[in-house]
C-alpha positions in Angstrom: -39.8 -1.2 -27.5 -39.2 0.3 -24.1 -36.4 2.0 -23.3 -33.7 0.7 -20.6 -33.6 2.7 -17.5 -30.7 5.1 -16.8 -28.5 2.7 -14.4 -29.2 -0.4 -17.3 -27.8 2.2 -20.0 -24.2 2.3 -19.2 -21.9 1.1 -21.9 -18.5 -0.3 -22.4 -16.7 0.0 -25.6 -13.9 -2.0 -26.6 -11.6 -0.7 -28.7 -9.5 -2.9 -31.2 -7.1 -0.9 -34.2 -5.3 -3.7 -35.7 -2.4 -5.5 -33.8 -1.7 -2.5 -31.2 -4.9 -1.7 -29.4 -4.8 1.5 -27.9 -5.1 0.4 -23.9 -8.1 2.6 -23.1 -11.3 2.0 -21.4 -14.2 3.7 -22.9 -17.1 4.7 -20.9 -20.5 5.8 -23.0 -24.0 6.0 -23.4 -26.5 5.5 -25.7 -29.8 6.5 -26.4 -31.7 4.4 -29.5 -34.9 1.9 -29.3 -31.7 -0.4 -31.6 -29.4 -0.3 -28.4 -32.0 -2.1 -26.9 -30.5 -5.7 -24.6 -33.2 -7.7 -25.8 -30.6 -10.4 -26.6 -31.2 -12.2 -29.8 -33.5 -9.1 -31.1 -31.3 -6.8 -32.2 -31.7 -4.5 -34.9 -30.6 -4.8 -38.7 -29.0 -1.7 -37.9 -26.3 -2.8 -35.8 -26.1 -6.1 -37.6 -22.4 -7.1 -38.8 -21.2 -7.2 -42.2 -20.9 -11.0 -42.6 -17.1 -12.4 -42.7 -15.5 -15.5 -44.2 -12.3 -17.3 -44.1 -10.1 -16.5 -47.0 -10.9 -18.9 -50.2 -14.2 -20.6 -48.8 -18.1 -20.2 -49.7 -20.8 -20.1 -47.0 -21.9 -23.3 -45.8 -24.1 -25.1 -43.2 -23.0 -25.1 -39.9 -20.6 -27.4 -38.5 -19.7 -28.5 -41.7 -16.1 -27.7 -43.3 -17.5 -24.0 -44.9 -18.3 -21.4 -42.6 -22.3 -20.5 -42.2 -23.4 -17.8 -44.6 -24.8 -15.1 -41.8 -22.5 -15.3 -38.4 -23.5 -12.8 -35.2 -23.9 -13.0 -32.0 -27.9 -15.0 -32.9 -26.5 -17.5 -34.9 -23.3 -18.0 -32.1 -25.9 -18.6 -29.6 -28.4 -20.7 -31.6 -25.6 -22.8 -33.1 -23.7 -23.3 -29.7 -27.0 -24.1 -27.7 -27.8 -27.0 -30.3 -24.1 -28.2 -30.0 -24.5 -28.1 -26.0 -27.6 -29.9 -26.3 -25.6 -32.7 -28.3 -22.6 -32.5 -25.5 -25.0 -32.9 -22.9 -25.8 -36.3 -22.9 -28.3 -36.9 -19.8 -29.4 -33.1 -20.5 -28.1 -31.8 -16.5 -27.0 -28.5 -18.2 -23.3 -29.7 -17.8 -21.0 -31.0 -20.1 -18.8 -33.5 -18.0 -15.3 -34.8 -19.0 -16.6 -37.8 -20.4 -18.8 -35.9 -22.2 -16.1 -33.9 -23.6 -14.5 -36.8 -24.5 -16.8 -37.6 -27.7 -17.6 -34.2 -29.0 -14.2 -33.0 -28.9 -12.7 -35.8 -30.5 -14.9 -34.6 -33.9 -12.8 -31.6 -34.0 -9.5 -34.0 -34.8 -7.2 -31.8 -32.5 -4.8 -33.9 -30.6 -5.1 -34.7 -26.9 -2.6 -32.7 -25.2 -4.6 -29.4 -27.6 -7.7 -30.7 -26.3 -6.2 -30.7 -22.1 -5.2 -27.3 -22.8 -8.7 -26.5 -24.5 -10.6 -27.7 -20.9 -7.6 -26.3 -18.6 -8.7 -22.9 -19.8 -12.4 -23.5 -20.1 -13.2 -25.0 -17.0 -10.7 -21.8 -15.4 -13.0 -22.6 -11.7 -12.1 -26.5 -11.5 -15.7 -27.1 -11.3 -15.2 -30.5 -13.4 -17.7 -29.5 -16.1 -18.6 -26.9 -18.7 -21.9 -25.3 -18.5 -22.9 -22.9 -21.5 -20.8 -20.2 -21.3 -17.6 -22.7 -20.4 -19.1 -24.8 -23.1 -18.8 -21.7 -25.4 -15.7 -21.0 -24.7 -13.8 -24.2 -25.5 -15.6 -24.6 -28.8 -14.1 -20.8 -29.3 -10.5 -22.2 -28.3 -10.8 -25.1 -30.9 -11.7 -22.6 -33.5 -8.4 -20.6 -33.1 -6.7 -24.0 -32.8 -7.8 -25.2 -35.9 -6.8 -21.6 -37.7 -3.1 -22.6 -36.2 -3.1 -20.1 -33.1 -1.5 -21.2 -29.6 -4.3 -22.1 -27.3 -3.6 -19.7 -24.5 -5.8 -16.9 -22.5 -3.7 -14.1 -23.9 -5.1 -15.7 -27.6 -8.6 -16.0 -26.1 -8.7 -12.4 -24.8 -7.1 -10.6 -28.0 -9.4 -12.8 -30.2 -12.5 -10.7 -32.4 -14.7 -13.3 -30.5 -17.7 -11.8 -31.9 -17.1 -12.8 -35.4 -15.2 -15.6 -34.7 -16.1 -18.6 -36.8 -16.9 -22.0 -35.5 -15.1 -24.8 -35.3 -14.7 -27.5 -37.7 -16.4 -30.6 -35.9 -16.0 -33.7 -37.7 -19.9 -36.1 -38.6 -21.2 -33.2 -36.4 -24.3 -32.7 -39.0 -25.2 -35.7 -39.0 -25.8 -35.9 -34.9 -27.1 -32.7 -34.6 -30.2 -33.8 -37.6 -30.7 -37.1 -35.3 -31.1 -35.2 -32.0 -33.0 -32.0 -33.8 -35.6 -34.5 -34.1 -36.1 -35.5 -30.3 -35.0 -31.7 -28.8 -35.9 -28.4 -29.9 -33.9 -25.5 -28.6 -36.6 -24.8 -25.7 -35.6 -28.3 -24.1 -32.4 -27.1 -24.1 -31.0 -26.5 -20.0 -29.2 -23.4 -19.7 -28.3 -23.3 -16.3 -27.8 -19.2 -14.5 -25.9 -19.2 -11.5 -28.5 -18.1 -9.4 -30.6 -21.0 -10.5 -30.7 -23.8 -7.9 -28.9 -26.7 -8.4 -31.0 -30.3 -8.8 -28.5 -31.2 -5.6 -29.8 -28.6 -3.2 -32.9 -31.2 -2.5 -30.4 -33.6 -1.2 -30.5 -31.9 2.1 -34.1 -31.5 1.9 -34.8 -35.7 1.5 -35.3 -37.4 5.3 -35.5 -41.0 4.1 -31.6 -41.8 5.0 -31.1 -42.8 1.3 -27.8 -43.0 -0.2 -27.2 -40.4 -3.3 -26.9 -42.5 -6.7 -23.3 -42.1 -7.9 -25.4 -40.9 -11.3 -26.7 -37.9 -9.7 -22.9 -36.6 -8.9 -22.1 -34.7 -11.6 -19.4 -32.0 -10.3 -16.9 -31.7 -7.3 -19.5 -29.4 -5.5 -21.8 -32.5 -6.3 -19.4 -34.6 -4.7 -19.0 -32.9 -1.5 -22.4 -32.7 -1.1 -22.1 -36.5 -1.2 -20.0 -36.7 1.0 -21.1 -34.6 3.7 -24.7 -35.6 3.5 -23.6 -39.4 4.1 -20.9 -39.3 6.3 -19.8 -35.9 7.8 -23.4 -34.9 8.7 -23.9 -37.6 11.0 -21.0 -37.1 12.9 -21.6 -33.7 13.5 -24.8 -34.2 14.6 -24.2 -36.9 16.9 -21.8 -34.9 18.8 -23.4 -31.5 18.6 -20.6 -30.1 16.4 -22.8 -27.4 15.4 -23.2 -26.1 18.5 -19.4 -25.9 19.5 -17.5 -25.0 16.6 -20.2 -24.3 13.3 -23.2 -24.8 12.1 -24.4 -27.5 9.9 -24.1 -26.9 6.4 -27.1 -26.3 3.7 -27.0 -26.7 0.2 -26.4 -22.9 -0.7 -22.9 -23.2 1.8 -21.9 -25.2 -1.5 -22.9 -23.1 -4.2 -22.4 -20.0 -2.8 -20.0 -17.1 -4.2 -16.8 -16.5 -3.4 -16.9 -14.0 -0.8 -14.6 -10.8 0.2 -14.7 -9.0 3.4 -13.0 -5.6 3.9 -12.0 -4.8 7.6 -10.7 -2.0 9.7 -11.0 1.0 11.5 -13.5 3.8 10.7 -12.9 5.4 7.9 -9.9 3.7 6.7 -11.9 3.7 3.1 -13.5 -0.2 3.3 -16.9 1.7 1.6 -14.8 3.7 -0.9 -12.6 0.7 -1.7 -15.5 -1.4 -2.9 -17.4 1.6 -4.5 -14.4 1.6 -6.3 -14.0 -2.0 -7.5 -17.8 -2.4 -9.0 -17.2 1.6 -10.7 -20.7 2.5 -9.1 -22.4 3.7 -6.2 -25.1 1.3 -4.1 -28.0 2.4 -2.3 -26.8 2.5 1.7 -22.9 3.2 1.1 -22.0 6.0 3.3 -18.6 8.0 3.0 -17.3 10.2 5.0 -14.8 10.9 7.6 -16.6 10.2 10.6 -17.8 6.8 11.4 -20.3 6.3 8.5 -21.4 2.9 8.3 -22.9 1.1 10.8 -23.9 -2.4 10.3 -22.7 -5.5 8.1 -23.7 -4.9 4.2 -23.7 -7.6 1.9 -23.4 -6.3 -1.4 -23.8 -8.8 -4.5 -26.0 -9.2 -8.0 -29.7 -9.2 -8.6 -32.1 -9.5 -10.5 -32.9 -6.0 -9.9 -31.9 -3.4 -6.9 -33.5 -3.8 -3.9 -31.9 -4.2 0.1 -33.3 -7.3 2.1 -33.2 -6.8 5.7 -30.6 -9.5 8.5 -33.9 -11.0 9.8 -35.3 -12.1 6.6 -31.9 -13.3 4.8 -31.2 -15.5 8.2 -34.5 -17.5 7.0 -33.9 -17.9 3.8 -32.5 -21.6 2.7 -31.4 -20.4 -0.7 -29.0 -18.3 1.1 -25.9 -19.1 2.9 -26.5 -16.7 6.2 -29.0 -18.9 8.2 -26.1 -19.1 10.7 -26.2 -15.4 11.5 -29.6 -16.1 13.2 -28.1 -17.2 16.5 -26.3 -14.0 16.9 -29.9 -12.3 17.6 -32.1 -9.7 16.8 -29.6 -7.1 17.7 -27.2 -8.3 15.0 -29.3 -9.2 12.3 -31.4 -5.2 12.8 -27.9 -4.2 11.9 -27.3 -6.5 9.1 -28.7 -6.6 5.2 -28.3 -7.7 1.8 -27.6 -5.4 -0.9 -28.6 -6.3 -4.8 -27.2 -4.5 -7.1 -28.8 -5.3 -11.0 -26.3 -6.6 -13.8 -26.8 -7.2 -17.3 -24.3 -8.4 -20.0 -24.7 -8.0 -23.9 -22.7 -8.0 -26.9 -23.7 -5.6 -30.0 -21.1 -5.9 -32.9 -21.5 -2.2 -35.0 -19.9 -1.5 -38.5 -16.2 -0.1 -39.2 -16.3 3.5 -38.7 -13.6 6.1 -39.1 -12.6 7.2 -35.1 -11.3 10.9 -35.9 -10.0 11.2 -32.7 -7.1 8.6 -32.9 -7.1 8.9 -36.7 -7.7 4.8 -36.9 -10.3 2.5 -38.1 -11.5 0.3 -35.0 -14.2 -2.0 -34.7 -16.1 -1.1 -31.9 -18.3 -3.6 -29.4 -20.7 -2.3 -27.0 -21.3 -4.8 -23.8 -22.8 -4.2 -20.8 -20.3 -4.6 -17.7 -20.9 -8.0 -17.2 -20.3 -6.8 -12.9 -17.9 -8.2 -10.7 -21.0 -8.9 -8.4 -21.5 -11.7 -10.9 -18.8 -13.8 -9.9 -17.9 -12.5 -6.1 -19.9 -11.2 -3.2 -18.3 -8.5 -0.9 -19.3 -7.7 2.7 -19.2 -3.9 4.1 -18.4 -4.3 7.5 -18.8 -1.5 10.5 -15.3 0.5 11.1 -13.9 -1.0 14.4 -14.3 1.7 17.3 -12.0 2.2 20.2 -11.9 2.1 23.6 -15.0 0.8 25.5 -17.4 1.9 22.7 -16.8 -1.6 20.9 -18.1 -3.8 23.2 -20.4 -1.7 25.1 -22.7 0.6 22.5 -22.5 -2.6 20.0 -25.3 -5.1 21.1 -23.5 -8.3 19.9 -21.0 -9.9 19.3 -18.6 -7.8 16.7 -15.9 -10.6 16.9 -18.6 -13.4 17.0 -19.3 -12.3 13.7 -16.0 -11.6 12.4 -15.3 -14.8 12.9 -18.4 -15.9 11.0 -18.0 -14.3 8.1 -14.1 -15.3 8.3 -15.0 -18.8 7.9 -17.5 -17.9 5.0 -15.1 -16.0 2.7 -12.3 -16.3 0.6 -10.3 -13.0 0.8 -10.2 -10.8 3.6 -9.0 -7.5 3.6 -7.6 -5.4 6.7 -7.4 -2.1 5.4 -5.4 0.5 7.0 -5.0 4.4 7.3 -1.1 5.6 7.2 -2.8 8.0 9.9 -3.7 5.4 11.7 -1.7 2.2 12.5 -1.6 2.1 16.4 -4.0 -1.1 16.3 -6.0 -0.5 19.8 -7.3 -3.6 21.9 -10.7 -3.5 20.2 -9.1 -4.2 16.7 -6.5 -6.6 17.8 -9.2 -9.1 19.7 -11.0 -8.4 16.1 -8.0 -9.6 14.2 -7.5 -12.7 16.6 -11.4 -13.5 15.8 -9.6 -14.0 12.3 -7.1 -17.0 13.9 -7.1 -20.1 11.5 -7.8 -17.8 8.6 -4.5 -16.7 8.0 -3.8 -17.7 4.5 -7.0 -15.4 3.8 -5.7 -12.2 4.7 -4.8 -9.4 2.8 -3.6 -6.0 4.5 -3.9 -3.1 2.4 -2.4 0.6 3.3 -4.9 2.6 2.1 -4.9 6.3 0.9 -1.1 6.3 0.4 -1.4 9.4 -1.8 -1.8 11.2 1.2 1.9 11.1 1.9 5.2 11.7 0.3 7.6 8.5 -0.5 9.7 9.8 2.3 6.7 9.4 4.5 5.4 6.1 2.9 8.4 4.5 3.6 8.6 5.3 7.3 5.0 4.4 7.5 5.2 1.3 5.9 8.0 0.2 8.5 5.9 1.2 11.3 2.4 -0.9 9.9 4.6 -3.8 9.8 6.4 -3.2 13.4 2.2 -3.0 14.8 0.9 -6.1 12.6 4.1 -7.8 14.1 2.6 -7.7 18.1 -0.9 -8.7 16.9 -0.2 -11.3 14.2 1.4 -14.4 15.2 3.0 -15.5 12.6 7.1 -16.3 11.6 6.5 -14.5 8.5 6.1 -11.3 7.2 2.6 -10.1 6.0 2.5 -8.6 2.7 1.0 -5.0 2.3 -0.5 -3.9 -0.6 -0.3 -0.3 -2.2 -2.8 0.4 -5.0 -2.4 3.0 -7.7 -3.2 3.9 -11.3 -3.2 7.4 -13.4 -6.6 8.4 -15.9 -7.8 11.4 -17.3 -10.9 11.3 -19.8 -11.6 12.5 -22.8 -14.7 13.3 -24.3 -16.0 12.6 -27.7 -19.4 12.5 -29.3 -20.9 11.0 -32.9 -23.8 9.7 -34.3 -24.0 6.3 -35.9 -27.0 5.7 -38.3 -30.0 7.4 -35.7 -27.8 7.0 -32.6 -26.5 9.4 -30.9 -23.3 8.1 -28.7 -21.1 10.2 -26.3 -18.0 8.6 -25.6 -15.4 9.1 -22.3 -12.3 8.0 -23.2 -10.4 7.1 -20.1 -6.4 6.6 -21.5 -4.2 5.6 -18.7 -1.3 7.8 -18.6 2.5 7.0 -19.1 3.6 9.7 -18.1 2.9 11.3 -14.7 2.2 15.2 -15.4 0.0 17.9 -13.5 -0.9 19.7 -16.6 -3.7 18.3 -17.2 -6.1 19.5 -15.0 -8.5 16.1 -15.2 -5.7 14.1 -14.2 -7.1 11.6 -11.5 -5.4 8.8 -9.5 -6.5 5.6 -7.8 -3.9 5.3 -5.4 -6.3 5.5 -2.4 -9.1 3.5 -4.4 -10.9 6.4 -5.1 -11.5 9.3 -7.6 -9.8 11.6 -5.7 -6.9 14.2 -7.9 -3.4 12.8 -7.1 -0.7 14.9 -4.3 2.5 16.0 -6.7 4.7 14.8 -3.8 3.7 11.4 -4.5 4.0 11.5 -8.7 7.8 10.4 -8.6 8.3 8.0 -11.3 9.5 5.2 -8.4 6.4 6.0 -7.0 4.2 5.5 -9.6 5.5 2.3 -10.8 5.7 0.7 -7.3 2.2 2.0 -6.6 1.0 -0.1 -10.5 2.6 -2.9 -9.1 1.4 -3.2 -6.2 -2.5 -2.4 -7.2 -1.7 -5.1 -10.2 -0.7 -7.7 -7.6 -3.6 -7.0 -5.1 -6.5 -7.1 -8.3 -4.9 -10.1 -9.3 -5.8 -11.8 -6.4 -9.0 -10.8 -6.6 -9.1 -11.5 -9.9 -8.5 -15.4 -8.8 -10.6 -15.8 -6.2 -13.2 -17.3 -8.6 -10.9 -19.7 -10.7 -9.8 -20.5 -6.8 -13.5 -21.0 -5.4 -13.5 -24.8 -5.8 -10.1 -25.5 -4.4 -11.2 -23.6 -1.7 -14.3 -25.3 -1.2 -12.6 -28.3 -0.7 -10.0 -27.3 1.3 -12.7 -25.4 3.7 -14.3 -29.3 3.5 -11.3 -31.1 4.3 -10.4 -28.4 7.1 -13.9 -29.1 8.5 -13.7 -32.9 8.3 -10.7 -32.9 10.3 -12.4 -30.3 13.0 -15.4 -32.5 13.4 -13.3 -35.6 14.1 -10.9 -34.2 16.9 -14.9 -32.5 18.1 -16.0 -36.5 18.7 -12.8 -37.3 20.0 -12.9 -35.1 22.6 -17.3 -35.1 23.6 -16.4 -39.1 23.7 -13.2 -38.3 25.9 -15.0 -36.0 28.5 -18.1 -38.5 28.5 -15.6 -41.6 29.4 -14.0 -39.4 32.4 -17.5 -39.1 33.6 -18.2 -41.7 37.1 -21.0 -43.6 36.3 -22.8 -43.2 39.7 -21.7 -40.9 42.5 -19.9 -37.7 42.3 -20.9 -36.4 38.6 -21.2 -32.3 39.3 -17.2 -32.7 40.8 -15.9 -34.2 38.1 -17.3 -31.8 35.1 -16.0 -29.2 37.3 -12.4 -31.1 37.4 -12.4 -31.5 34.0 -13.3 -27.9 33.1 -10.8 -26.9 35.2 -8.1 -29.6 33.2 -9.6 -28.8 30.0 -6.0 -28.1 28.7 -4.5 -31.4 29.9 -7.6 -33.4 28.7 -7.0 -32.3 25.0 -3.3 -33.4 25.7 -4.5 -36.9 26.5 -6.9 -37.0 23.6 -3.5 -35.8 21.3 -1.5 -38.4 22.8 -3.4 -41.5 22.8 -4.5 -40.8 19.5 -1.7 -39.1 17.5 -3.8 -36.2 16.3 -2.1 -33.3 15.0 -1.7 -30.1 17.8 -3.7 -27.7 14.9 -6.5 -29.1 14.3 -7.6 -28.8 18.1 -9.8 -25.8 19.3 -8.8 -22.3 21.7 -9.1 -24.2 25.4 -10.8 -21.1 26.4 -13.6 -20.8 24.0 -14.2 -24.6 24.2 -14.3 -24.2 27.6 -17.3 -21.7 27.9 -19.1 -23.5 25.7 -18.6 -26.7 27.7 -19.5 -25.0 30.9 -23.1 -25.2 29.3 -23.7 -28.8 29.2 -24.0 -32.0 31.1 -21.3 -34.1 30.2 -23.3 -37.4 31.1 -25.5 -37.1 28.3 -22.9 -36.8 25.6 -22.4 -39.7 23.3 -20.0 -42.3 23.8 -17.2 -43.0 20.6 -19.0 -44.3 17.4 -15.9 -46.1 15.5 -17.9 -46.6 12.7 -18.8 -42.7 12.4 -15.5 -41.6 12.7 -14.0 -44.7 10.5 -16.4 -43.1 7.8 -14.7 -39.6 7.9 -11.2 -41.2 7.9 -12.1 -42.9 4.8 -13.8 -39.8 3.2 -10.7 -38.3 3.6 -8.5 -41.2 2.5 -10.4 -42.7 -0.5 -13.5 -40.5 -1.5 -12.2 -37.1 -1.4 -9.4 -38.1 -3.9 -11.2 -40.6 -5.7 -13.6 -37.6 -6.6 -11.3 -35.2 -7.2 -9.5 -37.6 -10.1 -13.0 -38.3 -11.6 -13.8 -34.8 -12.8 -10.1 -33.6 -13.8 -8.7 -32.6 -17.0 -10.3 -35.7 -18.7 -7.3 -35.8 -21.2 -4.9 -36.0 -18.3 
């Protein structure tokens, strides 16, 4: 059995010692042909000692005894035949009304049940898939053992010796459909698999998408936008004014987080800090390191993809980068970065150290790359440097990206807040994004609180001339306290060392391995700034700002549909205005004259179009930029007003859009 390469070999421990964990993460690594992630294959070594509810004898499973072996194989087996049962037409997904049959044979009542799905289905995605599927059935089992069905009970749970539920006639139904399915026809969907949807956009026949085939809200938008925002956007060359036309992988893409800011304001550091690794191409230093756009996210194993070839690629979401050029996309790339997740369960041992007995589960990291994609951008220069030595369009892109992700991040130096031109046109390119935006004063253990205070006041007093908005931003201030501790002992023929990092309550310089996070890096923490008002107003604030990270993919679907509905409404006041310009035009004599007049009126054309048609003053686009763009084209050859294309969005928006969004909630609402 071969052995895992060094980077694969990285271990988490999680400790457990009774009610009162210790609240320590544990680093270690482990070097044993047993430790090996062959999932399934593990050795009867590390096998646990088998556990059983209080008063009962081992059983089959499903059935009111618990099974006689129980580990992390016969969790998976057992789950995958009970997913297979669940999964009626065999998509992979478990919808609500699928749900509502095989849950009803664990005889909790409905409003256990609604709280069973809220947590499972934590993205809104409208149906389980095997991991969600997994977790629910791990929900009713603490349900049915008279615990509160609640995250907090899901995260302290020993989920790897958990038993499974009780499900009511569930042998029966899983002999009768042993018969016609083995575990190999079983659909296990990975989120890097594409969906059966993404041929939607490929089809060219016109055909309307079977109801049938929708089987999640992304499914639904895809609907939707296929059948009656595409052909509006098309018609009226929306993608060449405002954004390109959507593909499939625009859908199912990750959440995405952008960091932005000056040169070296710590955007690299910041995100070398948040996956706890390094990544081939991250450059630190003081200087301006890096110089192009890096998209780092998960792999299947680590390799860089260069701008040109990601822009072709229809399984990826940048095909819109291509019409910022070669220039751009030579200064563009993809980052993977491998990831790997396993649970091994090992025996009770005696953990001299804290003088308790704990129970001990090695997993690898299951990354953060899984669930989010983050994008390194270049630190914004100064001066002429910006737009001159960069060959395209560093706002252009901004902007891109802007509408792409979920979270962006403006990080800041307390060094350096004067926000020069260059970065305020950058932050503008942001405009309509607002509710995205995140600032962050970084490396605030570089000044005292005396220091912090008078900086903070003067970051807001900048962001107040560039952002134009009534309210006040919120800035975020990270920090957090470590030291290790180092520990080593052998288990059976493995040999494990252990780093214990234990968060510190009390701030102390004694220690000379005492580390901070306030800047989001390993650097050792200023005395000036340990205060103990400091150091709890820097935990809050890191705990707020990783919270919102930690939402953004519970938040992913809600934001896919608000990004749809935002677009919807874009594309409509788009025709309105193509049909408006096209009616202006004379129909014989004097064409060149009037595009020219109504360039020049562009502002008081938009205000017709808003009058006579009561749309709303947002949703229309900068006069300026529509105006360039405009400058391009014959008006004569744009399309008149289709009623029956724009009647179609109206009623998207109306009837569908809701209509879907009701048929994959909580199905015991």
């Amino acid at each position: 059995m071969a052995h895992l390469p060094r980077r694969s070999s990285r271990l988490l421990f999680k400790t457990r010692a009774g009610a009162d964990p210790p609240r320590a993460a544990i680093g270690a690594f482990a070097s044993h042909t047993s430790l090996h992630p062959l999932v399934l294959s593990l050795s009867p070594l590390l096998s646990p000692p088998t556990e059983r509810r209080e008063g009962e004898e081992p059983g089959e499973m499903g059935s009111d005894s618990p099974p006689k072996k129980w580990g992390l194989r016969e969790q998976r087996e057992a789950y995958l035949r009970w997913f297979s049962l669940a999964d009626d037409d065999g998509d992979g997904r478990v919808t609500g009304k699928d749900a509502l049959k095989f849950f009803a044979m664990s005889n909790l009542s409905r409003p256990e049940l609604k709280q069973v799905w809220a947590i499972a289905d934590s993205k809104r995605q409208g149906y389980l898939g095997f991991s969600e599927f997994m977790t629910a059935m791990q929900l009713v089992s603490l349900a049915q053992a008279g615990n509160e069905i609640s995250q907090d009970t899901l995260a302290h749970a020993d989920l790897e010796t958990l038993l499974p539920p009780t499900m009511e006639g569930l042998d029966k139904k899983l002999k009768k459909n042993s018969m016609s399915k083995s575990n190999s026809d079983i659909v296990v969907r990975h989120p890097s698999e594409l969906p059966a949807s993404a041929n939607w956009f490929n089809s060219k026949s016109g055909k309307k998408i079977p109801l049938r085939s929708v089987t999640s809200i992304i499914d639904g938008l895809k609907k939707s936008y296929i059948e009656k925002l595409r052909p509006l956007e098309k018609t009226y060359q929306f993608d060449d004014f405002v954004s390109p036309l959507l593909t499939s992988s625009d859908f199912d893409a990750k959440p995405m987080v952008m960091l932005l800011g000056q040169y070296s304001t710590g955007k690299t550091t910041f995100i070398k800090h948040l996956l706890k690794t390094n990544y081939p191409g991250a450059h630190i230093g003081p200087e301006p390191t890096t110089d192009r756009f890096v998209v780092i996210t998960s792999g299947p194993d680590e390799r860089c993809i260069p701008g040109n070839t990601i822009a072709v690629q229809a399984d990826m979401p940048y095909s819109g980068l291509s019409s910022f050029g070669t220039a751009f996309l030579s200064k563009c790339l993809i980052q993977y970065i491998p990831s790997l997740a396993l649970i091994i369960l090992l025996h009770i041992f005696h953990y001299v150290a804290l003088r308790k007995k704990l129970i001990v589960s090695i997993f690898y990291i299951a990354k953060l790359l899984d669930h989010i994609t983050f994008v390194d951008t270049p630190g914004v220069l100064s001066g002429e440097k910006q737009r001159t030595q960069r060959s395209y369009d560093f706002t252009g892109v901004t902007s891109w990206f802007a509408a792409k992700c979920d979270l962006i991040l403006l990080l800041f130096d307390p060094h350096k807040l004067d926000i020069s031109d260059e970065f305020k046109r950058v932050i503008g390119s942001l405009k309509g994004h607002d509710d995205k935006i995140r600032i962050v004063l970084n490396k605030a253990d570089q000044v005292d609180a005396q220091q912090l205070m008078r900086v903070y006041g003067a970051l807001l007093w900048s962001l107040g001339k560039v952002l134009n908005t009534p309210e006040v931003m919120r800035v975020y201030i990270g920090y957090d306290v470590i030291f290790p501790r180092s520990f080593t002992f052998t288990y059976g023929n493995a040999s494990i060392n252990l780093m214990v990092l234990q968060r510190s309550h009390n701030l102390t310089t004694d220690n000379s391995k005492l580390t901070c996070d306030s800047s989001f890096n390993d650097k050792p923490i200023r005395e000036t700034v340990a205060g103990p008002l400091g150091k709890e107003l820097f935990e809050k604030e890191q705990e707020d700002l990783l919270s919102d990270l930690n939402d953004i993919p519970k938040k992913a679907c809600d934001r896919r549909i608000n990004e749809f509905v935002k677009r919807s409404r874009s594309a409509k006041v788009h025709a309105h205005i193509i049909s408006h310009l096209k009616k202006e035009m004379p129909a014989l004599m004097g064409k060149a004259k009037a595009q020219q007049r109504l360039l020049d009126t562009l502002d008081e054309q938009f205000a017709k179009v808003q009058k006579e048609l009561h749309l709303p003053a947002g949703d229309f686009p900068s006069v300026d930029e529509y105006r360039e763009t405009l400058s391009a084209y014959n008006f004569d050859k744009f399309e008149r007003l289709k009623p029956k294309l724009v009647q179609g969005v109206d009623d998207m928006l109306a009837y569908d859009i809701p209509d879907l969004l009701k048929s994959f909630r909580n199905p015991y609402e």
